[in-house]
N, C-alpha and C positions, 0 to 999 in steps of 0.2 A: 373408482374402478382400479385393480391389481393394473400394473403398468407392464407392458412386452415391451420386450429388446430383443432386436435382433441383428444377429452376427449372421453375413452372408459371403461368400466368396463365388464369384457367378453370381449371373442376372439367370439367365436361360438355361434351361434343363435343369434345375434343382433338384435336390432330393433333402428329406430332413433326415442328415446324419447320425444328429445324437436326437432322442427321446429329449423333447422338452424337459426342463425341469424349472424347480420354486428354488428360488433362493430367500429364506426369510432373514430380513437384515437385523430384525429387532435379535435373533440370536446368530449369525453368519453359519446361519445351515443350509445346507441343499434338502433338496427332497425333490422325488423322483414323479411324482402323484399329483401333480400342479390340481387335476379338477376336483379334489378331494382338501384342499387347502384354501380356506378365504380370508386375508387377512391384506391391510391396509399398509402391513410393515413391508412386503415383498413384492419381488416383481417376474416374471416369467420368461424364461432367456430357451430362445429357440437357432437352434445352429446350422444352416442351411450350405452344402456344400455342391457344387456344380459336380453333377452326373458326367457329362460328353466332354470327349478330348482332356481326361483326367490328368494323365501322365504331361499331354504339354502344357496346361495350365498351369499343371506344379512348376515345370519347368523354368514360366514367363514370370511366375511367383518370385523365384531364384532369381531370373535376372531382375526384377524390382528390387529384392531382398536379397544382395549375397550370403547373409550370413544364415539361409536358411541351411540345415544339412539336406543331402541327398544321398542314397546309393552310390555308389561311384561309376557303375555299370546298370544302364536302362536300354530295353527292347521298346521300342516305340513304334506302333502300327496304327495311326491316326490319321487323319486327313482336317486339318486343322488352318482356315483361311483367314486373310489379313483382316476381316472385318469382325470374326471369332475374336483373334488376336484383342484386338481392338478395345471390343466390348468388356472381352473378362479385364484385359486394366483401366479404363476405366468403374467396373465394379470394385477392384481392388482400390481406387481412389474415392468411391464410390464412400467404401465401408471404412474407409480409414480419416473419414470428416466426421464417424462418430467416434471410432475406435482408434487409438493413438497407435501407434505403431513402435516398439521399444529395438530387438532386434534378437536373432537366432529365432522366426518365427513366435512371437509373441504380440498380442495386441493387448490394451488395459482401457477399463472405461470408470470413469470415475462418477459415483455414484452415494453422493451423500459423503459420509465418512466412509465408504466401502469403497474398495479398486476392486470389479472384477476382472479377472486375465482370460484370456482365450488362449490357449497354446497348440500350436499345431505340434500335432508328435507323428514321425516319419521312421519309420522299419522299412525292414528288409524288402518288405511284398505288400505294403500295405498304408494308410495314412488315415487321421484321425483330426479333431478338434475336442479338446476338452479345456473344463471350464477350472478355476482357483477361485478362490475370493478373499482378500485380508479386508483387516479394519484397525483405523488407526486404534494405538495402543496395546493392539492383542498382538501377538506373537506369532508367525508361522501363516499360513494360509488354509482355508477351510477345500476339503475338498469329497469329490463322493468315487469311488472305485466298484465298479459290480466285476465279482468276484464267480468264480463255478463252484461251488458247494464242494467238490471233491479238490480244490485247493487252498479252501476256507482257512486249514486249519494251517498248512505249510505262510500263508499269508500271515497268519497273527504272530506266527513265529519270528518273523524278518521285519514284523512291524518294531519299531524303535520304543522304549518306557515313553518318551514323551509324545511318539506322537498317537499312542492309546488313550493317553488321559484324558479327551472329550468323546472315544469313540462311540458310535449308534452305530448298531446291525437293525439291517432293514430284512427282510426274508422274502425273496419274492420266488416264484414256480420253481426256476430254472438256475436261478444265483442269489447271491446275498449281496445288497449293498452296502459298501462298506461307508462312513461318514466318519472323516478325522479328519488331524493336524499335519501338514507337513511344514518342513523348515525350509524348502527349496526346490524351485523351479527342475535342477537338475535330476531328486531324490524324485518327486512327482512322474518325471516322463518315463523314468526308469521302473518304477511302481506301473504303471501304464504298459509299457512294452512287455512287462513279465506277468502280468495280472488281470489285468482289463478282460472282462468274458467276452468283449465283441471285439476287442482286436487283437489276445492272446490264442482264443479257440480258431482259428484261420476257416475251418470246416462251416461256421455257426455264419462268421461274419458274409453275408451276404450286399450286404449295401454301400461297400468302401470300392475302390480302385485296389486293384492289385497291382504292384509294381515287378514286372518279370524283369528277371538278371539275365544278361546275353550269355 
């Protein structure tokens, strides 16, 4: 049977943040379509991100991780108890006995010859988890971007020669997903804050926390 992994932050009140996806390792591709994919080479990574008392989980995140970023200015209107407290760090202890924990919000799980990274990426108003994946020998990190069709074309232009050279457009209703190479963690979350259709269109994203400025 195709093997899950799962990446959780929160035990209680979950919600699935990102859309399941396949990673096939026989070629370090994502794909977005997991039930439509059967193959013995990949495995299925689902990313579950705690719903309630968003803003101070991130916060208690921070203090576990300093070297997470934050806004520098947060409105916090929570009610948030020691026993909450509690539980999400033990969850964060929880998920970091599978997930190694590196730092600036990054986790890696090693998987065969493949490391997949989990990266938390933090904006202005908003926060995320996406996924990377390298393999030894290959260069760069596999990753998947969905894109809004009316900034398809501004995206390929800012894309770099090397990191088109394995690209796959996927086509789906509403965006296109993008499938390439990046050469870094830092070039990725930047790609992410300015491109991403679920946490660049702010209007669309309904399932994130919003981070309000005081």
């Amino acid at each position: 049977m195709m093997k899950k992994v799962y990446f959780r932050l929160g035990r209680r009140h979950l919600t699935l943040e990102v859309p399941p996806f396949f990673i096939d390792f026989s070629k370090r591709n994502f794909s977005s379509m997991m039930t439509r994919r059967i193959s013995e080479e990949g495995s299925l990574f689902y990313v579950y991100i705690t719903r309630r008392n968003q803003i101070s989980k991130l916060l208690v995140l921070k203090a576990i991780h300093p070297g997470i970023f934050m806004p520098p200015k947060l409105t916090i209107n929570e009610s948030f108890t020691r026993d909450e407290i509690n539980d999400f760090i033990k969850s964060v202890k929880d998920l970091e006995n599978e997930w190694e924990y590196q730092d600036h919000g990054l986790w890696k799980k090693r998987i065969n010859d493949f490391t997949v990274y989990m990266v938390l990426v933090i904006g202005d108003d908003r926060w995320t988890v996406r996924a990377m994946v390298s393999k030894e020998r290959m260069p760069g990190y596999g990753v998947e971007i969905p894109v809004g069709i009316e900034l398809s074309e501004k995206f390929m232009k800012e894309l770099a020669p090397e990191e088109i050279r394995d690209l796959d457009i996927h086509e789906h209703v509403e965006n296109r997903h993008f499938h390439f190479t990046v050469y870094s963690i830092e070039r990725f979350i930047d790609l992410v804050k300015k491109y991403d259709y679920y946490f660049a269109r702010k209007e669309i994203w309904e399932r994130s926390v919003r981070i309000e400025s005081s």
